[in-house]
DOBA-946682 format. One record per residue (C-alpha): residue in three letters; residue number from 0; x negated, y, z negated. Coordinates in steps of 0.2 Angstrom, whole numbers, plus 5000, padded with zeros to 4 digits. Each point is the difference from the previous one (the first is absolute). Layout:
! DOBA-946682
(rec ALA,NUM,(X,Y,Z))
...
! end
This chain:
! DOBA-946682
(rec UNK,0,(4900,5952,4994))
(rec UNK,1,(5019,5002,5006))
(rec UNK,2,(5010,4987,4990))
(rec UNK,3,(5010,4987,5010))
(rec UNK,4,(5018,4994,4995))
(rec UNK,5,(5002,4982,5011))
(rec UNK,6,(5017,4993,5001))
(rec UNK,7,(5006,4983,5008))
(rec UNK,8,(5016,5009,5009))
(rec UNK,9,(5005,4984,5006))
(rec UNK,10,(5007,4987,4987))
(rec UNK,11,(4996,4984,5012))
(rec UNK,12,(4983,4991,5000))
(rec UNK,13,(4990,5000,5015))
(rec UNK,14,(5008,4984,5007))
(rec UNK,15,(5018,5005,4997))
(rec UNK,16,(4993,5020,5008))
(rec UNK,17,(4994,4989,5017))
(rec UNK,18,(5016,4991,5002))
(rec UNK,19,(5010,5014,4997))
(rec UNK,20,(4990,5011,5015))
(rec UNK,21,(5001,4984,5011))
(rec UNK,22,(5017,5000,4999))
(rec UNK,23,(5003,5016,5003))
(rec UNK,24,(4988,5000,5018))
(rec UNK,25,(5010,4985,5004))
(rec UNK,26,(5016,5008,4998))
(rec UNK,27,(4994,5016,5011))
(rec UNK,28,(4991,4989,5012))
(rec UNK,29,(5010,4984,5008))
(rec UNK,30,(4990,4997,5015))
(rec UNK,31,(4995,5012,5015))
(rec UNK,32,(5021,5000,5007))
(rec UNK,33,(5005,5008,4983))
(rec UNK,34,(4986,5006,4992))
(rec UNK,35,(5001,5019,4995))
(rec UNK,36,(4981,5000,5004))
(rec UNK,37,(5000,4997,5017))
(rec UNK,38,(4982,4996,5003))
(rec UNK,39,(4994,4996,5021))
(rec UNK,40,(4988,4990,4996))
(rec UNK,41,(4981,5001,5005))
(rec UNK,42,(5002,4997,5021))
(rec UNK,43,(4986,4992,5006))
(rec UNK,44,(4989,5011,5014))
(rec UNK,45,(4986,4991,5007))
(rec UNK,46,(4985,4990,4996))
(rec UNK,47,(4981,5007,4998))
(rec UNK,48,(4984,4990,4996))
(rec UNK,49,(4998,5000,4980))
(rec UNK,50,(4989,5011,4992))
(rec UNK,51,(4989,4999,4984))
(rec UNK,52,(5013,5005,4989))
(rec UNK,53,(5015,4997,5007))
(rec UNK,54,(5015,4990,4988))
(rec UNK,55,(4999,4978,5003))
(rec UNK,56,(5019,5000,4997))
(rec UNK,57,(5001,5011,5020))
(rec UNK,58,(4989,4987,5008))
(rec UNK,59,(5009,4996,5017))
(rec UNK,60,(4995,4983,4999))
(rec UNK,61,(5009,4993,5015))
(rec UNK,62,(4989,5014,5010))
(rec UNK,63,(4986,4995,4989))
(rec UNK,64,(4999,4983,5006))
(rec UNK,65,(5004,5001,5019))
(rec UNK,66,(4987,5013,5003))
(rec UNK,67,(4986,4994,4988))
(rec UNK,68,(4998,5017,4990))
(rec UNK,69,(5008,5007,4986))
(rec UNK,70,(5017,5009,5003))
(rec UNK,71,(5011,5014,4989))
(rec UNK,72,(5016,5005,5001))
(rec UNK,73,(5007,5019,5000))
(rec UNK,74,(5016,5003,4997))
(rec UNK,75,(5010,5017,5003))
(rec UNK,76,(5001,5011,4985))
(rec UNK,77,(5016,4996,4990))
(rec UNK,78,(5015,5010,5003))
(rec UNK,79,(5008,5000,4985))
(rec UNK,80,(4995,5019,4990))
(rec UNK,81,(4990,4996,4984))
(rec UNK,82,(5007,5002,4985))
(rec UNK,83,(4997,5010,4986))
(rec UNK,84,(5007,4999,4982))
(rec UNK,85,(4997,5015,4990))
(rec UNK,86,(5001,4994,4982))
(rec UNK,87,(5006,5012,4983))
(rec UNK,88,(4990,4991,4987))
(rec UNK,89,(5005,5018,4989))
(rec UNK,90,(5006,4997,4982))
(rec UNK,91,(5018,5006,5003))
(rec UNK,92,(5001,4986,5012))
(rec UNK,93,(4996,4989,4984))
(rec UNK,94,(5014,5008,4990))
(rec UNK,95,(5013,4989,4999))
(rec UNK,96,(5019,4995,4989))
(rec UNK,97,(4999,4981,5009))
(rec UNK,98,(4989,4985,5000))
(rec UNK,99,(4994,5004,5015))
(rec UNK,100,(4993,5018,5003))
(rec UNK,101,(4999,5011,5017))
(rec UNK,102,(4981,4996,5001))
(rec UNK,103,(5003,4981,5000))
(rec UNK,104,(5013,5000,5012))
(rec UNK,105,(4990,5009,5013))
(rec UNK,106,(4985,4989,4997))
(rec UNK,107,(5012,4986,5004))
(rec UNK,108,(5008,5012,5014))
(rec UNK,109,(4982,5003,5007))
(rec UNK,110,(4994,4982,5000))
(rec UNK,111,(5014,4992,5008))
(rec UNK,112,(4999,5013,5016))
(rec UNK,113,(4983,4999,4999))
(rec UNK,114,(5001,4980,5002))
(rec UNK,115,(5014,5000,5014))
(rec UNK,116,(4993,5013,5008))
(rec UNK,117,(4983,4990,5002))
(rec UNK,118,(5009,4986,5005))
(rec UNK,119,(5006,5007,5016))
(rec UNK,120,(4982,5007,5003))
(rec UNK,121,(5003,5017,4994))
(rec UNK,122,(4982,5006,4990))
(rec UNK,123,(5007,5009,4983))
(rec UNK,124,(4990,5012,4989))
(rec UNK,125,(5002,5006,4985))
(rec UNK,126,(4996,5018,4992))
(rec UNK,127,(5004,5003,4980))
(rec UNK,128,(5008,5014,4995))
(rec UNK,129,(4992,5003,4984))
(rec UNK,130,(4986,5007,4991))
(rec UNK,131,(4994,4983,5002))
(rec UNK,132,(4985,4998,5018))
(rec UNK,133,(5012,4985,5010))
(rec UNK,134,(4999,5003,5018))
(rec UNK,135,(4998,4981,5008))
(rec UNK,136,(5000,5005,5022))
(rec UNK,137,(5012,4989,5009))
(rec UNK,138,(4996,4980,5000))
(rec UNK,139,(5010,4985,5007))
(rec UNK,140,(4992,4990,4983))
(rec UNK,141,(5013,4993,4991))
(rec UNK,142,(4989,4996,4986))
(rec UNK,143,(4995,5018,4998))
(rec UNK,144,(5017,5005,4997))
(rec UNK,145,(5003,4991,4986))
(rec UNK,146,(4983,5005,4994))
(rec UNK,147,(5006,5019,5000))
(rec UNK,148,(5020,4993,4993))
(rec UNK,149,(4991,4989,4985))
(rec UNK,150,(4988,5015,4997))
(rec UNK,151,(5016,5010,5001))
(rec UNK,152,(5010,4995,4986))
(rec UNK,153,(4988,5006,4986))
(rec UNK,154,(4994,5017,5000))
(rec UNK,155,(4998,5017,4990))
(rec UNK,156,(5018,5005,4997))
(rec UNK,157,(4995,5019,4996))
(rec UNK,158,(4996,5005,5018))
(rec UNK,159,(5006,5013,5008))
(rec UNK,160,(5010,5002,5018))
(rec UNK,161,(4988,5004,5014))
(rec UNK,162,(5010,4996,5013))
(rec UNK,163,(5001,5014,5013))
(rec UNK,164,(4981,5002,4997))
(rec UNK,165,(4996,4982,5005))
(rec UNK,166,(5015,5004,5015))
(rec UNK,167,(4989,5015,5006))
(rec UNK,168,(4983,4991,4999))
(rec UNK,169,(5007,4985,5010))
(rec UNK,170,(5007,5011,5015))
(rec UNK,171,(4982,5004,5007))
(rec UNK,172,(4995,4981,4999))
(rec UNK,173,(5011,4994,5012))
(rec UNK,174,(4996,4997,5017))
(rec UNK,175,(5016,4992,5007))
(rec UNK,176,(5019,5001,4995))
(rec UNK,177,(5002,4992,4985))
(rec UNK,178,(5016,4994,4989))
(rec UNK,179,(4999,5006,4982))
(rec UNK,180,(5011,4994,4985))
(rec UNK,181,(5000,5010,4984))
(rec UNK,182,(5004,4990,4984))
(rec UNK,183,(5004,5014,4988))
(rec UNK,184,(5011,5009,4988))
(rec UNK,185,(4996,5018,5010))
(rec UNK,186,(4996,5007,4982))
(rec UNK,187,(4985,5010,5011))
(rec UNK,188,(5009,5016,5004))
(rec UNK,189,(4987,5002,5016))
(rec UNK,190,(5004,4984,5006))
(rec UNK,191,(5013,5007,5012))
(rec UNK,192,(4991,5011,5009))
(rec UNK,193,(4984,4988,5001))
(rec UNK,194,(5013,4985,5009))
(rec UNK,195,(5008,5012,5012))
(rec UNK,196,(4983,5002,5008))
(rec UNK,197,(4996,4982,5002))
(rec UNK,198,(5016,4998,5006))
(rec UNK,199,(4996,5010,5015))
(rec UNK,200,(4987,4988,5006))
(rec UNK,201,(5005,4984,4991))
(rec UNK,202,(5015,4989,4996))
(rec UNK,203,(5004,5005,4983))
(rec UNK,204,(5012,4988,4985))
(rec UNK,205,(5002,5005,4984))
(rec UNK,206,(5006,4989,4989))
(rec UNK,207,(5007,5011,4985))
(rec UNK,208,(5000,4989,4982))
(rec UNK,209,(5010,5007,4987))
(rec UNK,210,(5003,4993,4982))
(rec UNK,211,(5019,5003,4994))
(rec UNK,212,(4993,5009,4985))
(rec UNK,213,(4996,5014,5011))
(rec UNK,214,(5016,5004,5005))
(rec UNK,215,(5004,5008,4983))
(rec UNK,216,(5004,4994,4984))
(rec UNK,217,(5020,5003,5000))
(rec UNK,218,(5007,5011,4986))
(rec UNK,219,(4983,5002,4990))
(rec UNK,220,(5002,5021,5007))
(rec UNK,221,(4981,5008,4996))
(rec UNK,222,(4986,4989,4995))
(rec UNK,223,(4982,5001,4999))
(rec UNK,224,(4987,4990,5009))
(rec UNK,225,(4984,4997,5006))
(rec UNK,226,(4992,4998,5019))
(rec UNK,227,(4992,4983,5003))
(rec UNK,228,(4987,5004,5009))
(rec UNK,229,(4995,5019,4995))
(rec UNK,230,(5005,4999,4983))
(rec UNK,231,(5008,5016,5000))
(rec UNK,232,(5016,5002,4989))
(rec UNK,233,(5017,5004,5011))
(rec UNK,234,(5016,5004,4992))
(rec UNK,235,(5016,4989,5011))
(rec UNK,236,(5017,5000,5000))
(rec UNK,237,(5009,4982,5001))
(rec UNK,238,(5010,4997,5017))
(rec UNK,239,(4989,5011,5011))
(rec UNK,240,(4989,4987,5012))
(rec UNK,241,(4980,5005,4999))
(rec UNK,242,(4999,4996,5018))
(rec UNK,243,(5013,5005,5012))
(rec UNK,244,(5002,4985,5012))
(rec UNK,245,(5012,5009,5013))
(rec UNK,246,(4989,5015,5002))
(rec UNK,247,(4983,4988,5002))
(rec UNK,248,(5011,4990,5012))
(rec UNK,249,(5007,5014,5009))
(rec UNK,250,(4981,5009,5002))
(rec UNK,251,(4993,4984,5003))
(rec UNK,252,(5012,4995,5016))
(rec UNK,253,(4999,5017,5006))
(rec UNK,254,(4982,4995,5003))
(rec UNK,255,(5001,4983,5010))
(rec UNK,256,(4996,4992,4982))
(rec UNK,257,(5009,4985,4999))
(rec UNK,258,(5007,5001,4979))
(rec UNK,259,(5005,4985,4989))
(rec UNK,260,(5008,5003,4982))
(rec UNK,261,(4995,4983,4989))
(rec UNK,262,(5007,5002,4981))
(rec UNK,263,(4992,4989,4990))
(rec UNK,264,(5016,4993,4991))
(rec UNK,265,(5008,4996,5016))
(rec UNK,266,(4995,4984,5012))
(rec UNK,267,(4986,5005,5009))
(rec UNK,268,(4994,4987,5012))
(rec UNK,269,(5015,4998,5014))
(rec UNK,270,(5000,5017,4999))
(rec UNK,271,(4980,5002,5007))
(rec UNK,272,(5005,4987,5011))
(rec UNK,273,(5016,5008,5008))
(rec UNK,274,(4991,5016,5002))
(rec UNK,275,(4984,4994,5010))
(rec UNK,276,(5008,4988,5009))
(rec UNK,277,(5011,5015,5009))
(rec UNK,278,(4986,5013,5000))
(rec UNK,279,(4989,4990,5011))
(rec UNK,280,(5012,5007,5015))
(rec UNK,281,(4989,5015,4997))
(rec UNK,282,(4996,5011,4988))
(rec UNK,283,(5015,5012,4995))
(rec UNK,284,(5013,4986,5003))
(rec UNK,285,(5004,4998,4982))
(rec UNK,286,(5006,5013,4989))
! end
């Protein structure tokens, strides 16, 4: 039986955790004028006599009553793209020199979009990016979000990165343009390649997490150490970044793949906010 090693990522308890994400989808979402999900709404169509399994709540009622039979309404299909958050639950992402880990900030990231995004009417999905099965299809629930957030926060800490494999099985599976926001440390060398073909079809954000330990260790020269996530023992050299951000960036925007850098030491939130707020003039206008 494979061993499991569960960590809570977050220090907050599950009341302080749902404040925290509400105020984060209240910062990115102020209303419909300057939301940075700008949701149009369900538009109503028509009425049609109700059928046996129809919802109650789209009972026309005013129809209802003036004709003497039972009256649904349609509405247009939403225009607002769904949204998809691909999710890094990888050990590496748990990694972390500060209180708050890379993991935990993109579980709060990931909850506060997903909660403004459902509030202007925009269905949001979730795949995990682990070895872990976490695929939950797009939904407008609110209280299946914070299902997936709660579940979130406590998981086995020794999985490893399959990100661009969960990118490459998603591709085939959607049947209209989607937007797609990755919550990752882009540890997963394949990654690359694996967003640069959803981005032909897709809107694609990727939303880069980097703890400042990563960056080097200053004036430690060689030192030895061990991978997260494989195990495997690496020799480094202190001052040399694991992850080049200007070469992601630059790859990425070559790519219509919209690229945010979020260091974990540095303030996070009016920074996420800035960023969607100007990219919703389409994708490619922030880099």
């Amino acid at each position: 039986m494979r061993r499991t090693h569960q960590l809570a990522p977050d220090p907050v308890d599950a009341r302080q955790f749902e404040v925290a994400v509400k105020h984060l989808a209240n910062s990115l979402d102020f209303g419909q004028v300057d939301s940075v999900f700008h949701g149009a709404g369900l538009e109503y169509a028509q009425s049609r006599l109700y059928v046996p399994g129809d919802a109650v709540k789209y009972i026309d009622w005013k129809v209802s009553a003036r004709v003497g039979k039972l009256f649904v309404k349609e509405f247009h299909e939403t225009k607002q793209l769904p949204l998809y958050l691909l999710l890094d639950t990888s050990a590496s992402m748990c990694v972390s020199s500060l209180p708050l880990s890379k993991y935990a900030w993109a579980i709060r990231a990931a909850t506060g979009m997903a909660l403004a995004a459902q509030s202007a009417v925009t269905p949001v999905g979730l795949l995990g990016c682990g070895a872990a099965d976490l695929h939950i299809r797009p939904t407008l629930s609110r209280n299946i979000v914070m299902e997936w957030s709660h579940r979130l926060r406590r998981h086995d800490f020794t999985e490893a990165t399959s990100l661009a494999r969960r990118a490459r099985e998603l591709a085939p599976s959607l049947r209209r343009r989607t937007t797609i926001v990755v919550l990752s440390d882009l540890h997963d060398p394949g990654s690359l390649e694996a967003l640069q073909v959803l981005a032909q079809q897709h809107d694609c954000v990727v939303l880069h997490f980097e703890d400042p330990a990563e960056r080097g260790v200053a004036g430690t020269g060689f030192f030895r150490g061990r991978e997260a996530e494989s195990g495997e023992a690496f020799l480094g050299r202190g001052g040399r970044p694991w992850v080049d951000t200007s070469a992601w960036k630059a790859e990425l925007t070559r790519f219509g793949i919209d690229y945010l850098h979020l260091p974990t030491d540095e303030p996070m939130v009016g920074k996420l906010r800035h960023f969607l707020k100007h990219r919703v003039r389409g994708p490619g206008a922030v880099r």
